[in-house]
N, C-alpha and C positions, 0 to 999 in steps of 0.2 A: 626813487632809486636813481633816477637820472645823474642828480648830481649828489651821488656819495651817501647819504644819510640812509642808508641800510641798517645802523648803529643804534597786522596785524590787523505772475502774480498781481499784476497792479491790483485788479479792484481786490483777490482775495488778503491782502494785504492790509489794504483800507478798511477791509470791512473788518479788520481782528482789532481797527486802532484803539488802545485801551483811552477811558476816559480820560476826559483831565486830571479828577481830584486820585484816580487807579495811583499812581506814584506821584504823591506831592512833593516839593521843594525839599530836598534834605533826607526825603527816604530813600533805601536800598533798593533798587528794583534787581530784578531777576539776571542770575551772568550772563553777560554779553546783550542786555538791556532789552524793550520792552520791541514790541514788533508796531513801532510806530516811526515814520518819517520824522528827522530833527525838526525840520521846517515848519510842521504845524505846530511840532512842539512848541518853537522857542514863536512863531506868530502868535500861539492862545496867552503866552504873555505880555503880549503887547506888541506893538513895532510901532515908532514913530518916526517925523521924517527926518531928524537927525538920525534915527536910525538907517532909514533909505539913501541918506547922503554921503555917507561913510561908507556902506553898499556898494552903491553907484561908482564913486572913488575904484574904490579898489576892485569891484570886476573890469573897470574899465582898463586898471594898469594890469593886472594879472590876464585879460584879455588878448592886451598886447601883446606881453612876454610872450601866450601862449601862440599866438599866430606863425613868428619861425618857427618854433621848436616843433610844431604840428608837422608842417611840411617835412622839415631835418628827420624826423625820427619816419615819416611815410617815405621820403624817398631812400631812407638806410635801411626802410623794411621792403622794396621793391617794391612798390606800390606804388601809385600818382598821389601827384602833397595833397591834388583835393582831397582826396580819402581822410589826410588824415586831419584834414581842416575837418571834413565833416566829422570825424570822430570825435573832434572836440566838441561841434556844435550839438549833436544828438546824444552820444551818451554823456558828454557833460552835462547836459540840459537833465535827462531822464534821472541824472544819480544825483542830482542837486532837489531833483522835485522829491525820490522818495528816499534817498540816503538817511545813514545815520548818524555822521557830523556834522557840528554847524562849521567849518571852516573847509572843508575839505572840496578841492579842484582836480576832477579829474579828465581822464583823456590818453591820448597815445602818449607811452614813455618807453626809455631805453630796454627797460626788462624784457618787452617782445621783441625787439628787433632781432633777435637770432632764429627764434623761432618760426614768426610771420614770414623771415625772408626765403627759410627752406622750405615752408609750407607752400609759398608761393614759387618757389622755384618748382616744387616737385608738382604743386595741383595744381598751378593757376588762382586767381583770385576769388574763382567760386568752387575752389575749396577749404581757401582759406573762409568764405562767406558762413560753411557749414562749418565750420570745425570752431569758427566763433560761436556758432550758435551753440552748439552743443556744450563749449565752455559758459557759457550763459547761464543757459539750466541746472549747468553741474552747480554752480556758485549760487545760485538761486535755490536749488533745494537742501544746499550747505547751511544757508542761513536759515529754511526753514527747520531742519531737523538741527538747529541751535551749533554749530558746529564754530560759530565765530571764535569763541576763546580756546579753541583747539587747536586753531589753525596757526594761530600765532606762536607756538612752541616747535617750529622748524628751527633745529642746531642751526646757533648764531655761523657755525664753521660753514655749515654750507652755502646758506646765503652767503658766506663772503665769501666759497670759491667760488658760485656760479655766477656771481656778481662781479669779480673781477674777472671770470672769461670772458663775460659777457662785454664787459669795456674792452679786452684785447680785439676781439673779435667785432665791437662797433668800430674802432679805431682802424682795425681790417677795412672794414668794406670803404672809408669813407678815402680811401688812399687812391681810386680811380679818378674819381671829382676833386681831389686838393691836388692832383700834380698833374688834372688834365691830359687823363689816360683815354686811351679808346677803346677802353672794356666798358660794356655797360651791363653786362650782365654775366659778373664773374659768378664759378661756381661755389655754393656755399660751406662746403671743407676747408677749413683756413687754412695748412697748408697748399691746399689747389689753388687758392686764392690767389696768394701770394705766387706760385708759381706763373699764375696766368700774370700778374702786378710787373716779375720782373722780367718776362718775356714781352712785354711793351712800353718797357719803357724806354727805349728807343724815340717812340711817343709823346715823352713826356712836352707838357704847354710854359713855359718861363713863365706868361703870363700870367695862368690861372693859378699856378703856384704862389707867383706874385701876390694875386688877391688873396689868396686863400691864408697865407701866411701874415700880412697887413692885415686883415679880419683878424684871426687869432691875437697878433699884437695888442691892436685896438681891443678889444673884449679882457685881454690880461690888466693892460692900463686902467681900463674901466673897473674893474673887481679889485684896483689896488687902490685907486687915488679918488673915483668917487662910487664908490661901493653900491648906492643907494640906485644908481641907474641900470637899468636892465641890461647887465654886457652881453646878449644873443641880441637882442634889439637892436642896439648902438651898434656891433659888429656888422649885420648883415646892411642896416642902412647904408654904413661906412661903403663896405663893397659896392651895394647894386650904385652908389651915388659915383664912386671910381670909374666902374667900367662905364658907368651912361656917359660923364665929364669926358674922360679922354677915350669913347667909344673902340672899349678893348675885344679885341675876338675871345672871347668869353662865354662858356655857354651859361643861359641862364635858363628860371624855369619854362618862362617861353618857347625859351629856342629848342628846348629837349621831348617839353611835355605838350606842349600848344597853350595857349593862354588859361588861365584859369576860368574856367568857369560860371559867368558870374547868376547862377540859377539853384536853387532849393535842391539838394538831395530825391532820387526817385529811386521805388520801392524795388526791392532785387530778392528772387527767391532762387535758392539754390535748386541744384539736382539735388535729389533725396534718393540714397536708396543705402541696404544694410551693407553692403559690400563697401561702401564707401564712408559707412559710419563707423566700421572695421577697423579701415584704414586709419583714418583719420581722429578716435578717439583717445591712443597714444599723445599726442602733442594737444587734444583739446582739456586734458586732462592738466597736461602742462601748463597751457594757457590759465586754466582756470586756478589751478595752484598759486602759480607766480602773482596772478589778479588780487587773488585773496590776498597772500602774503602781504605784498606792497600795500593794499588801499586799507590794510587794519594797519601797519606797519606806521602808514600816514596819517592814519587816526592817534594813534598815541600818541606820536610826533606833535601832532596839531593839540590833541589836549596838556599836555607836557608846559606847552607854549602858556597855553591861554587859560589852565584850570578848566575845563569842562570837562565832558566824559562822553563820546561818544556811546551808541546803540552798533555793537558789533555785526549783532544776527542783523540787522533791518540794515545795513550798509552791507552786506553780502547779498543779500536778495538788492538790489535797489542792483550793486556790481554786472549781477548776474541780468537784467533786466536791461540794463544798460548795454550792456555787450551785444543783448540778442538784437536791442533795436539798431544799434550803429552799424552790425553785420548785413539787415534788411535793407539801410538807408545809404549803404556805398563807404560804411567806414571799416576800421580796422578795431583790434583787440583796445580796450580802453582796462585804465583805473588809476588810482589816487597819486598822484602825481606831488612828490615831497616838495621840489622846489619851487611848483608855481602853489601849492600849499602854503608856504611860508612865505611866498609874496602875499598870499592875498591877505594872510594875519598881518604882515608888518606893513599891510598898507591900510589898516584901520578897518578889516570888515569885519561884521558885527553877524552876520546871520546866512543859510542857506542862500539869500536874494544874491549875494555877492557873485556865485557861483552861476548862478542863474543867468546875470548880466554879463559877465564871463561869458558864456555860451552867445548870446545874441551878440557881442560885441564882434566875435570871432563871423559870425551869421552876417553882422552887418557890411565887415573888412570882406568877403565873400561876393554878399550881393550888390556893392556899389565901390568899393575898393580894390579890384580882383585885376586890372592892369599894375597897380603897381606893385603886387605881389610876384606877377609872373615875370619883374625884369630883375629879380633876384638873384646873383648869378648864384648858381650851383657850385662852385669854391668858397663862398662863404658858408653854406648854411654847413658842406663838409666841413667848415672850420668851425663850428658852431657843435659840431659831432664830434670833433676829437674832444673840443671843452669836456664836454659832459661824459665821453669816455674816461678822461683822466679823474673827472672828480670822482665816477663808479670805482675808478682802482682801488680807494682807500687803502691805502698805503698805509694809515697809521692801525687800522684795524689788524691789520695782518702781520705788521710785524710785532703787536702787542699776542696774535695766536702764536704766531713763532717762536715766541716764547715761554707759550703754556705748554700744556699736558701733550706728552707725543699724540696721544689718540685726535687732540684738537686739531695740532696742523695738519696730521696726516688725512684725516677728514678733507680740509680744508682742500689741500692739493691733489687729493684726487677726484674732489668735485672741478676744482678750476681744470686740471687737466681731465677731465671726458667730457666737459664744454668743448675745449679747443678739438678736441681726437674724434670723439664720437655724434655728440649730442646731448642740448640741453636736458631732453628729457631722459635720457640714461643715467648723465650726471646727478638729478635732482632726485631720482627713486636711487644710485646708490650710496648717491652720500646720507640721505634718509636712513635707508637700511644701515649701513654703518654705522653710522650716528649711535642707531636704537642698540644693534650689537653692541655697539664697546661700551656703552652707558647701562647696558643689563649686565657686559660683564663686570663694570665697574660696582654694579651695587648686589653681581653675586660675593665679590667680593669682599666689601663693607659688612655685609650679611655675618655672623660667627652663630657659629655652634660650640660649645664647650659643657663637658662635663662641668659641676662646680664640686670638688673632691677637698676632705679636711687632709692638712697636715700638720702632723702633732696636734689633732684635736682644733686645729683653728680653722675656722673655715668661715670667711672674712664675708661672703656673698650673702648665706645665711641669716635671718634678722635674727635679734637678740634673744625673743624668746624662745628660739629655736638654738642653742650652741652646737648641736650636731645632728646628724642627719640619722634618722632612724633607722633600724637593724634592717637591711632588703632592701631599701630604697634608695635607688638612681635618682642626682638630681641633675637636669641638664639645661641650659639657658640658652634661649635664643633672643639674640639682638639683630632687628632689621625688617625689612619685607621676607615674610616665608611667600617665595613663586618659584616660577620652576627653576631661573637659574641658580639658587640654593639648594636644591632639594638633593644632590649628591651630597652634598656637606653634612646635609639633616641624618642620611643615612649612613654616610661613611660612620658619623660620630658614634650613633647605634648601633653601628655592628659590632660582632663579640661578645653577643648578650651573655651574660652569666643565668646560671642553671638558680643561681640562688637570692636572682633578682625579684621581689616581688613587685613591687610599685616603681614605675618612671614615673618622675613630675617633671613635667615644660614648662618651664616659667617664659611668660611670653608678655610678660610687660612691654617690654621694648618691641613688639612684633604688630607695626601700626597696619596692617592690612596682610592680605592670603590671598592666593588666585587659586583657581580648579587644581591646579598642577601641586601645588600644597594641601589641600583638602584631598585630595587622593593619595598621596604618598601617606597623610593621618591615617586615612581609611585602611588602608594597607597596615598600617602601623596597630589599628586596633584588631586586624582582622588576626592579627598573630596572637590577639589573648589567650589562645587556647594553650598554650604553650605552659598561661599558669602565672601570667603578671597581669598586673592592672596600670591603668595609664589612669593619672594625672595632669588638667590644664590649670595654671597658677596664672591669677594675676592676666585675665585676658583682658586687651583694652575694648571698650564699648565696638568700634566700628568692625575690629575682627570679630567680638562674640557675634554681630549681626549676621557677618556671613555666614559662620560656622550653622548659627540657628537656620538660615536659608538653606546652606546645602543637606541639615540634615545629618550635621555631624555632632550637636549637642544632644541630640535623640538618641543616637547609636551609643557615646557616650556616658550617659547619665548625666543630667543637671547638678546631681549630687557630686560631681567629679568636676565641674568646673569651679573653681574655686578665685573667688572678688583678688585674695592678695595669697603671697608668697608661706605667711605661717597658717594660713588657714588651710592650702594645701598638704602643707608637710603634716598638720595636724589630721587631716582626712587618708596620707597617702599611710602613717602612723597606723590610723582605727585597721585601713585595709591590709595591713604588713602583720598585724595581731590574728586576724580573721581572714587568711588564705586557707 
């Protein structure tokens, strides 16, 4: 998500890992794939050291990349960058060991940053500790109750408004540290934001502006003229190499945060109690959502690329696993992460190890490179956060919605605006609910009900054997889902019954499924036989007759009244229209 491309338990785990020969090479496994880590998967086919050497390669560059951008997205979530250094090193490590792509890097990205920073504004960091946990689990029992291929059917509209509030309001926060503001802890409503932004800037640093804006340059130059090199890498070196040369008053992370750190993550256990699991379930819910979204999101991304196929459910559990241990070990919200993803594919890695290396690399820059991390000034790595703001705008996504169906944009803008007004997670359950609304009314719509009535003897719908519809008999067709947002249509079309109706037939060819709310409105519908008519079903397709038999309505019915096609009912609604 960071940049743009928005456009998807340990041992109980291990112990379900299905055999080798369970899905061999070429066969279908089960949706959203088998509950087995990629890792061992693709080692029980081999791995050789050309394979470890292309590994090595590219977690080592993808390591890299990852080591700003860890910092950048912890310190624009309120956090200290070790946080979010070690988010990289422990949940990237955990989701690489039992994930379910082979390409996939994960770790802190843009997608929490709005959220982490209120959560941390309002609780502190150890309640951000519990509310990652609890996103944890949530993702964790998501994968087990198989929910992976469900998850990924969030309206493309909402992802791109919450996605581009999301970049307005990263691009927010990083406006204190690029113009060398002395707010350091504005409040998290973006208009207060901004009020607090231009009530200091009186404030404002020439210098840090200076750097922050030369970083920016340098990182654009870099993405234009040699693509291939990491421009947040080249950027922030560019910087902290400025201000060290001509020793500029600059703050860096040093100067703000105290040196980094250079020792192993220790274990941190939240307050527990329900009152705060109350609170706090709202936005873990969020957190877990957003997780999901993105690290399957990044999985298709990554198989897209490379031809393989990730294990949905077993990458939601590994997510969820992930999160809870980075929240114990002093990190922040973690998951799959698109850009440094697409580093580590186009830098030749071949397997889970890549990801793995990845992790220790970030571990190693930590425990023996952790001074030259900390004279990073803080105007770059904000320069480093407007990038990846702008690339989340996708610009061209939205103005390809802006051109669709009014329900699309409208979706879309008013997920972007209750990011900016309210909150992520208000935004993301109503553009959901929205979504689900206009997309039911759209297909009560689609949905028809019509008599099919001759004129002048012709009556075109009819099959040939049949040229006209027998003396008493209603014939009436339905094309679509029968659910409930149909079910006025069903009845309006039936009212008016005549007194010298004897047989309706339903031709329900076209009616590929029924929900309770359809089978009751039937029920209802047969419950009036007393009246002195018989009901007719034509032509049910397999997956409907199944329901009907489950709920109970081919019994009430008669089997003899369901009828395989269209003349075989009229022939049967015929026998009963003889014999009332």
């Amino acid at each position: 998500m960071q940049h743009g491309s928005f456009s998807r338990m340990l041992a109980h785990a291990m112990g379900r890992i299905a055999p080798r020969s369970f899905f061999p090479h070429g066969a279908s496994a089960p949706e959203g794939g088998p509950f087995r880590p990629k890792l061992l998967a693709v080692l029980r086919n081999g791995y050789s050291a050309a394979d470890f050497s292309k590994d090595a390669i590219a977690g080592l560059t993808v390591g890299v990349v990852a080591m700003p951008l860890a910092m950048a997205f912890a310190i624009a979530s309120g956090v200290e960058p070790i946080q979010g250094l070690y988010t990289a090193i422990i949940a990237g490590l955990v989701i690489a060991l039992l994930g379910g792509s082979r390409y996939q890097i994960s770790g802190p990205t843009g997608a929490f940053v709005v959220i982490i920073y209120g959560i941390v504004y309002r609780h502190g960091y150890d309640g951000l500790v519990l509310t990652t946990l609890i996103a944890g689990c949530l993702l964790a029992l998501g994968g087990l109750f198989r929910l992976g291929s469900i998850i990924k059917f969030i309206p493309y509209p909402v992802t791109t408004g919450f996605t581009a509030g999301i970049a307005l309001i990263i691009f927010s926060q990083q406006m204190g540290d690029f113009f060398g503001l002395s707010v350091t802890n504005a409040p998290p409503e973006f208009f207060s934001k901004w009020a607090v932004y231009l009530d200091d800037m009186e404030n404002l640093s020439p210098m840090t502006l200076g750097v922050a804006a030369a970083t920016l340059a340098v990182m654009l130059l870099i993405r234009r003229f040699v693509p291939r090199v990491p421009a947040p890498v080249a950027g922030v070196i560019f910087g902290a190499l400025v201000v060290w040369l001509f020793d500029l008053p600059v703050d860096t992370i040093a100067g703000r945060y105290g040196a980094i750190p250079s020792s192993l993550p220790s274990f941190h256990w939240p307050e527990v109690s329900i009152e705060r699991i109350q609170v706090l379930f709202p936005d873990a819910v969020t957190i877990a959502l957003l997780a999901g979204i993105e690290s399957l999101l990044t999985c298709v991304v990554a198989d897209s690329m490379t031809g393989d196929k990730h294990y949905s459910n077993m990458e939601l559990v590994a997510q969820g696993l992930g999160n809870m241990s980075s929240a114990l070990f002093g990190g922040i919200p973690a998951t799959g992460a698109i850009a440094r993803t697409a580093t580590n594919i186009s830098s030749g890695a071949r397997t889970p190890v890549s990801a793995i290396i990845h992790s220790l690399t970030v571990l190693a820059f930590v425990l023996w490179l952790s001074p030259l991390t900390s004279a990073i000034p803080l105007a770059s790595l904000a320069a480093v956060m407007v990038l990846i703001a702008w690339g989340m705008l996708e610009t061209k996504a939205i103005k390809a919605i802006l051109r669709g169906p009014k329900s699309d944009w409208s979706v879309m803008l008013l997920t972007f605006v209750l990011t900016l007004v309210v909150d992520l997670t208000v935004a993301v359950y109503v553009g959901v609910i929205l979504a689900s609304l206009l997309f039911m009314r759209r297909m009560s719509v689609m949905t028809r009900v019509h008599e099919v009535e001759c004129v002048d003897g012709d009556c075109e719908e009819l099959p040939l054997e049949q040229p006209s519809l027998p003396e008493g008999v209603r014939l009436f067709s339905i094309n679509g889902p029968f659910f409930f947002g149909m079910v006025d249509r069903f009845q309006n079309a039936l009212a008016g019954t005549q007194s010298t109706v004897r047989v309706y037939v339903l031709n329900m060819h076209d009616v590929p499924t029924i929900d309770a709310t359809g089978i009751h409105v039937l029920e209802a519908f047969l419950a009036h036989r007393s009246d002195g008519y018989k009901v007719v079903l034509a032509a049910v397709p397999a997956p409907t007759r199944r329901i009907l038999r489950r709920m109970g309505l081919l019994r009430s019915l008669g089997e003899d009244n369901v009828c395989h096609s269209l003349d075989m009912a009229l022939a049967r609604a015929a026998e009963l229209a003889r014999f009332r």
